[in-house]
N, C-alpha and C positions, 0 to 999 in steps of 0.2 A: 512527548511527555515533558522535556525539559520545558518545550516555549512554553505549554497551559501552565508549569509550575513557577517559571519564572514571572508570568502576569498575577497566576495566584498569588505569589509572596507578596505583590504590590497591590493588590486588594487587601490581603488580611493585615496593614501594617495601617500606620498613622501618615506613611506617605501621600496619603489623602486620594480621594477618588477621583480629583479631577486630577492628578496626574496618572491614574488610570486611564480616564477618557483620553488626555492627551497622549499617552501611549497608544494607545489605542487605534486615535486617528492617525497615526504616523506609520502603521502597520501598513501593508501594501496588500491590497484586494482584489479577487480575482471570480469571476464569476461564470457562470454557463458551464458548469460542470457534470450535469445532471447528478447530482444529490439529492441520498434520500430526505426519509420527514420523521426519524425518530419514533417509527411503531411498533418496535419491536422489544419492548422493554430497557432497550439503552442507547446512549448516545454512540455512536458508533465515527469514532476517529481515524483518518488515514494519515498518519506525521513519515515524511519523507525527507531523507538527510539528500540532498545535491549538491554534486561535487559541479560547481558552478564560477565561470569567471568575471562575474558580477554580484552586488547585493539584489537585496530584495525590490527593488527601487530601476535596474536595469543600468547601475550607473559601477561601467570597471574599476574593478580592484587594482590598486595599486599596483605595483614591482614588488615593493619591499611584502604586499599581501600572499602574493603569487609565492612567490621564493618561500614563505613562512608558510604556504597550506602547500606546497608543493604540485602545485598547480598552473601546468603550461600552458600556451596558448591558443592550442587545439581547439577545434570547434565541437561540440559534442556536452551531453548529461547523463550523466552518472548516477542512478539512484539504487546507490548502494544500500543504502538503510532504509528499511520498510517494514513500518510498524502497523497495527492495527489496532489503536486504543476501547475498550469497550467501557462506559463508566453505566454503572444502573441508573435508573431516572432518578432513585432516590440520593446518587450522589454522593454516598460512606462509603465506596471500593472503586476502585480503578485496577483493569487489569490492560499492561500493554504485550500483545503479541506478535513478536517478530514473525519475517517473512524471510525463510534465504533467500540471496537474490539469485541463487542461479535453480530459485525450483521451478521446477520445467512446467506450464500451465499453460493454457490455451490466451491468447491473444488476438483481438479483433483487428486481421488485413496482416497477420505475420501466419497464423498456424499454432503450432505448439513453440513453443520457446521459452529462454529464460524470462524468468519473471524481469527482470531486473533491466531488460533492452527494451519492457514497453512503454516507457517512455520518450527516451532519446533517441531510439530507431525510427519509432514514428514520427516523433517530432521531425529529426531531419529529413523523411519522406515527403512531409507535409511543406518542411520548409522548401526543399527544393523545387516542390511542382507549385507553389504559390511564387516563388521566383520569377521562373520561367513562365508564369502566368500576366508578370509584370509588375507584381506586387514590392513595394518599394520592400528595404531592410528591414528596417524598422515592423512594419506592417506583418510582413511572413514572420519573424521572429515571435511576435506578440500572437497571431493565427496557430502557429506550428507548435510552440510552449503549449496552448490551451487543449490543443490535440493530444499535446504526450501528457499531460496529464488527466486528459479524460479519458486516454487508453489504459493508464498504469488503474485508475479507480476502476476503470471496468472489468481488468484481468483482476482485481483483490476481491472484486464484488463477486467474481464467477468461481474465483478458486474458493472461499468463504461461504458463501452463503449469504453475506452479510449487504447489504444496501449501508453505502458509503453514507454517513450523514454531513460529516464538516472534513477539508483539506487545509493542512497544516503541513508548511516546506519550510526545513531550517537549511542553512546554506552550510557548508564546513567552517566559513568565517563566523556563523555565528554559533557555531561549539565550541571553536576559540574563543570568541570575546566573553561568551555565558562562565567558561571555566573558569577563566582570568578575575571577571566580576564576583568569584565567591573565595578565592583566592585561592584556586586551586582545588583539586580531589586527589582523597585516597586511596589508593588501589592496594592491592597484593598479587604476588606473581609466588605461583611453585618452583619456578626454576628462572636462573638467568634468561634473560636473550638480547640477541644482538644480531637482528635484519636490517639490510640495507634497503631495501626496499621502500618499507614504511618507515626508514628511520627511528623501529624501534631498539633502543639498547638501556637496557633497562637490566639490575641486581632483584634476585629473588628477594623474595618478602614484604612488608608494607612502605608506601612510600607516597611520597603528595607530589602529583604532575600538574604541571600549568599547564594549559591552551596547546601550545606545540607538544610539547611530550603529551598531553594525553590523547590527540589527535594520531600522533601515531601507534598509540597503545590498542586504540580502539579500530585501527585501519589496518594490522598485520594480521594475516592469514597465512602467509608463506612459512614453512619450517614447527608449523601447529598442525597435532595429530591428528584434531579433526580437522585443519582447514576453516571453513568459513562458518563450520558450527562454534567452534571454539571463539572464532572471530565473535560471533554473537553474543555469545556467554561473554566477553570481555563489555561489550557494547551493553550486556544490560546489568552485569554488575557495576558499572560506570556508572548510566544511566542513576540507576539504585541509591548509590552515593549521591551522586547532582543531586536527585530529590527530594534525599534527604537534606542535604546542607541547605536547600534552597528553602525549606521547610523551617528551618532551623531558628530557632532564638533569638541567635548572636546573627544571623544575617537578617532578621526580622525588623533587630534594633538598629542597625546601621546606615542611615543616609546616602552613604557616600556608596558604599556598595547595591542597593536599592538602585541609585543613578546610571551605576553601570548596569546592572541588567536588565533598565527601562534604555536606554540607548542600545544595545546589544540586540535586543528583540526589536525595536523600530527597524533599525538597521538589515535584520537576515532572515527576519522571520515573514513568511506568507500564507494569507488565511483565507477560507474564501468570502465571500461578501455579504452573504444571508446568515452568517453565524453569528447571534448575536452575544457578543464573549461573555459582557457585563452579568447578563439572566446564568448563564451558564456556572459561570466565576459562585454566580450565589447558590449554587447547588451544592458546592464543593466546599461548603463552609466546613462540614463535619470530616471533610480529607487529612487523615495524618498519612505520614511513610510506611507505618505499617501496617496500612490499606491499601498500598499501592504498588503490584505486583506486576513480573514479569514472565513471561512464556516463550515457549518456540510451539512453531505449530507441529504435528506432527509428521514425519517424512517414513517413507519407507525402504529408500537407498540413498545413503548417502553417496555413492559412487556408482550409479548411476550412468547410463553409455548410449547417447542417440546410433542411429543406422550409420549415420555420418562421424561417426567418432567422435563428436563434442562429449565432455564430461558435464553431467548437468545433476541436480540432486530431484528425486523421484518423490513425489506425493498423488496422495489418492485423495480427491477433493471431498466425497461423502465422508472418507472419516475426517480429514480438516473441517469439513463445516462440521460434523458432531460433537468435535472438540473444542469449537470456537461457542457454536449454541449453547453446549451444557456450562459455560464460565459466568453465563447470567441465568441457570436453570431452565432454559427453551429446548434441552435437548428430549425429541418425541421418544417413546416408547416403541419397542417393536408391534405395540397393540395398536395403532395408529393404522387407521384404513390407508391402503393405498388405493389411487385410481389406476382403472384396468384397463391400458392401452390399447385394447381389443376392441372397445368401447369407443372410441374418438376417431372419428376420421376425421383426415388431413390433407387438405389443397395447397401442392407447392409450385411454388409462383418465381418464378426467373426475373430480375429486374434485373440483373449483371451483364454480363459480355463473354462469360464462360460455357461455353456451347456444352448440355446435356446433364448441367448443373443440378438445374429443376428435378429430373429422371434419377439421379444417383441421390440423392439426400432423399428421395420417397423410395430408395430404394433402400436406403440407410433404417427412415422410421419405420417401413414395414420387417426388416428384421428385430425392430425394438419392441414389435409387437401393436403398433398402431395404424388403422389401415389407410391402402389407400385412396386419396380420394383425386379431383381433378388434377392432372400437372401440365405446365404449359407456359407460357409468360406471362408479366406482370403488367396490366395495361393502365394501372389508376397513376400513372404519371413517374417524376422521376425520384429515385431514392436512394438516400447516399450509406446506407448504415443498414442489415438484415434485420427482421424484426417479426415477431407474430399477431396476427389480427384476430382480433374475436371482438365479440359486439362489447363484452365487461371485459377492461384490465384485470381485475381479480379472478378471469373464469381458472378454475382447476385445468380443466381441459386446458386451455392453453400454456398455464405454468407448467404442467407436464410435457406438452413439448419443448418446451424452452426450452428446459432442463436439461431433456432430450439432445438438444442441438448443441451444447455448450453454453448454455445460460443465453440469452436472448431473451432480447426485451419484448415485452408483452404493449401492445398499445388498443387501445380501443376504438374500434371502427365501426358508428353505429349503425353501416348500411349491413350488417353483416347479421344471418339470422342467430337465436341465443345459442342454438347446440353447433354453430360452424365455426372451424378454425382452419385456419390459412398462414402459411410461411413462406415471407418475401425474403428473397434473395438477391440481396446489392451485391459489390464486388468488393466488399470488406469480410464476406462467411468466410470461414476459415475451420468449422462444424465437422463433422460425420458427412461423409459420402465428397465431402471438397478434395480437391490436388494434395492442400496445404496438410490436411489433415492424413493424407496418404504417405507423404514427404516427411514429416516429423515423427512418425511412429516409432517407436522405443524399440530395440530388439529384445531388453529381457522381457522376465515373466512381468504382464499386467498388471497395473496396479489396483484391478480388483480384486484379486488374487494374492495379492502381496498381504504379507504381516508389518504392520505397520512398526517402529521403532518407537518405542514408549519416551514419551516426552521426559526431558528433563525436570525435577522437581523447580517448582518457582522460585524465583530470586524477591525476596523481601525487602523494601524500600526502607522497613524501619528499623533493618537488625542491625546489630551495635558495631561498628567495622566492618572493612572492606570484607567480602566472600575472597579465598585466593582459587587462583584459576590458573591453564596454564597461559 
C-alpha cells in the first residue's frame, strides 16, 4: 500500500508524468508468476515487506545499510509482512488485509506450515538443488527468488480464496528511505517501551519517528500482549499514517520530497511485469485516506500448538475466504447450490515417487464424499507441480476437487471426456491422504469446529491522528 500510494502521489501532482514513466521504468520486474486476470470484481494485490540484503535491483546494501536495518549477513528471506490489497474495479476504496505470518496454512512441497516460511524455505530448497545441478549463483538465486514467491502467492491464493492479480515487494530499506521522504510519521503508544530486540524504546503517547525508529516500531513483537497481532495493529496503523501523509497537500506540493519518494520506490520496490501501473494509477483518481482501510483476517487461536510443539496462529480458510469475499460484496449466501460429491467421480493419477500416494488421496476424496474412480500412475509424461484435469478449466466438478485437495490448480485437458476428472499427483502434494499432511496436523480441536475470533474493527487511513496502540 505504501509503494501504489507513493507512485500515486506522483501521478496526482504537477511532477509530471513522464517522471512517472521514468519512475516507472526504473522499477525492477519480474514475471512468470502465475497471476490472476482481475474477474472477480477487484484488483486483487499481494504487497510483501522482505527483510532482504540487497535492493530491488540485486545490487548489496551497504555496511552502514545493514547496521541501520539490522540486517546481517546470513543467507535467507524473511517475509514478515504480508498483505493482501483488494481495490474494486471502480477504484473509490481500497482495503488492505494482513496475513499473520505465522498462520498455519497449507503450502505446496512443505505440508502445513507457517505462512510466512513459504517463501524463503522454498526459495532455498530450490536454491540448493539448482546448485548442485551446476547452476551458476547468479542463475539459482534468480530460479529460486521466482520459486519463493510463486509458493508465497500460491499459499495466499489457497488460504483466501482469492487469485493473486499483481505482486508488489517493498524491501525494509525501502520503509526507511519512504518514511525519511515524508519526513517522518506519527504514531502513539499506550504505554512506554523499551526492547532490545527490535530496538524499540520509545515514551507513551504521540510522537514522529524517522526510517530507523519507525522500523523498529513496526518490527517488535517481543513483550506485546498479543505478540504478532499487536505487531500488526502497529504495522497498519503506520501504514495508515504513511497514506495519509503521502496523500497529503503539503507533500503533494513539494519537489523535493516528490524526488525522494521517486528514488525510494525505484530503488526497493518490485512489481511484476504485466501490471500495467499507469491504467491502474487512473482508477485511483477518486482515492482519498478515508477510503483506504485496513484489516486482519480472521484467526481462530491465537496460540495455537502443532504435534511437534511449534507455536503457530490457527485459521480456518472458508471463514478467511468469507471474510476476504464479502470486503467487495462476493460473499454467497447460504442459498447457494452446492455440488454433490456423490455425483463426481474421480481418477487419481501418481506422477510422484511416493509409493501408494495415488491409493491414499482416493482414499482421502471418497471419505469427502466423491467417488471412486480409476487409480494408478500417471502415464502422459513428466510433471513437476499436482494439478486437476478436466476437458473445461471452469468445470465445477473439478473446482470441487481442488478445493477438496487443498486448492489445486484446475487445467484443461481437451483429450479428456466433459463429465471426467482426474488428479495428478507430482511430488510437490502436500493435500489430504499425503505424509505431509499426516505430519503437520494440529493436536487441538479443528478448525472447522473452532469459533472463529472476531476481527478487529478497521483502521481508517483518513482519521485525523495517529490510533494509539499498545
Amino acid at each position: 500500500m505504501v509503494a501504489i500510494s507513493a507512485v500515486l502521489v506522483l501521478c496526482l501532482t504537477g511532477f509530471a508524468w513522464r517522471s512517472v514513466d521514468n519512475l516507472i521504468a526504473n522499477i525492477d520486474r519480474i514475471g512468470g508468476l502465475g497471476l490472476g486476470g482481475e474477474r472477480d470484481g477487484a484488483v486483487d494485490i499481494l504487497l510483501v515487506g522482505v527483510d532482504s540484503r540487497t535492493d530491488a535491483h540485486g545490487n548489496p546494501l551497504t555496511s552502514a545499510e545493514k547496521a541501520m536495518l539490522h540486517a546481517g549477513d546470513e543467507v535467507g528471506t524473511n517475509t514478515d509482512t504480508i498483505v493482501l490489497v483488494r481495490v474494486p474495479n471502480d477504484g473509490r476504496s481500497a482495503t488492505a488485509i494482513s496475513i499473520p505470518r505465522d498462520a498455519y496454512v497449507d503450502i505446496g512441497g512443505q505440508g502445513k506450515a507457517k505462512i510466512n516460511s513459504a517463501y524463503g524455505a522454498t526459495k532455498e530448497t530450490e536454491r540448493a538443488e539448482l546448485l548442485a545441478d551446476g547452476k551458476s549463483e547468479a542463475d539459482a538465486e534468480k530460479e529460486s527468488t521466482k520459486a519463493g514467491r510463486q509458493a508465497l502467492i500460491k499459499s495466499v491464493a489457497t488460504l483466501t480464496g482469492i487469485t493473486v492479480d499483481h505482486y508488489a515487494e517493498v524491501s525494509l530499506l525501502g520503509f526507511v528511505l519512504l518514511t525519511d521522504s515524508v519526513g517522518g510519521v506519527e504514531v502513539c503508544l499506550n504505554q512506554a517501551v523499551d526492547e532490545p530486540m527490535s530496538g524499540a524504546d520509545f515514551p507513551a503517547g504521540r510522537q514522529r519517528l524517522d526510517g530507523q525508529e519507525a522500523l523498529s516500531f513496526v518490527r517488535q513483537r517481543h513483550d506485546l500482549e498479543r505478540g504478532d497481532i499487536d505487531r500488526i495493529v502497529r504495522q497498519q496503523v503506520f501504514m495508515a499514517q504513511l497514506v495519509g501523509q503521502l496523500l497529503n497537500a503539503k507533500t503533494l506540493a513539494n519537489p523535493n520530497k516528490l524526488s525522494e519518494i521517486s528514488e525510494a520506490v525505484g530503488r526497493t520496490v518490485v512489481l511484476d511485469e504485466d501490471w500495467d501501473v499507469l491504467a491502474f494509477l487512473q482508477q485511483l483518481k477518486d482515492l482519498s485516506g478515508g477510503k483506504v482501510e485496513f484489516d486482519t483476517i480472521p484467526v481462530t487461536d491465537l496460540n495455537g500448538m502443532t504435534s511437534a510443539g511449534e507455536s503457530v496462529v490457527k485459521v480456518d480458510p472458508k471463514t478467511v475466504q468469507r471474510f476476504v469475499a464479502g470486503l467487495v460484496g462476493e460473499e454467497k449466501t447460504d442459498d447457494t447450490p452446492k455440488l454433490d460429491p456423490s455425483t463426481v467421480t474421480v481418477n487419481v493419477l501418481n506422477a510422484g515417487g511416493a509409493t501408494g500416494l495415488a491409493g491414499k488421496v482416493s482414499t482421502a476424496l471418497t471419505g469427502k464424499g466423491f467417488k471412486e474412480g480409476t487409480v494408478g500412475n500417471y502415464s502422459g509424461g513428466s510433471v513437476t507441480s499436482s494439478r486437476v484435469l478436466a476437458a473445461d478449466a471452469d468445470d465445477p466438478k473439478a473446482a470441487a476437487v481442488a478445493e477438496a485437495l487443498g486448492g489445486l490448480t484446475v487445467v484443461a485437458d481437451a483429450s479428456l471426456s466433459p463429465d471426467s476428472v482426474s488428479v495428478v499427483l507430482a511430488s510437490d502434494y502436500s493435500g489430504p491422504g499425503s505424509a505431509a499432511a499426516g505430519m503437520f496436523d494440529l493436536d487441538a480441536t479443528s478448525s472447522a469446529t473452532a469459533t472463529p475470533i472476531p476481527p478487529a474493527p478497521p483502521i481508517d487511513a483518513g482519521q485525523n491522528g495517529p490510533k494509539c496502540v499498545n
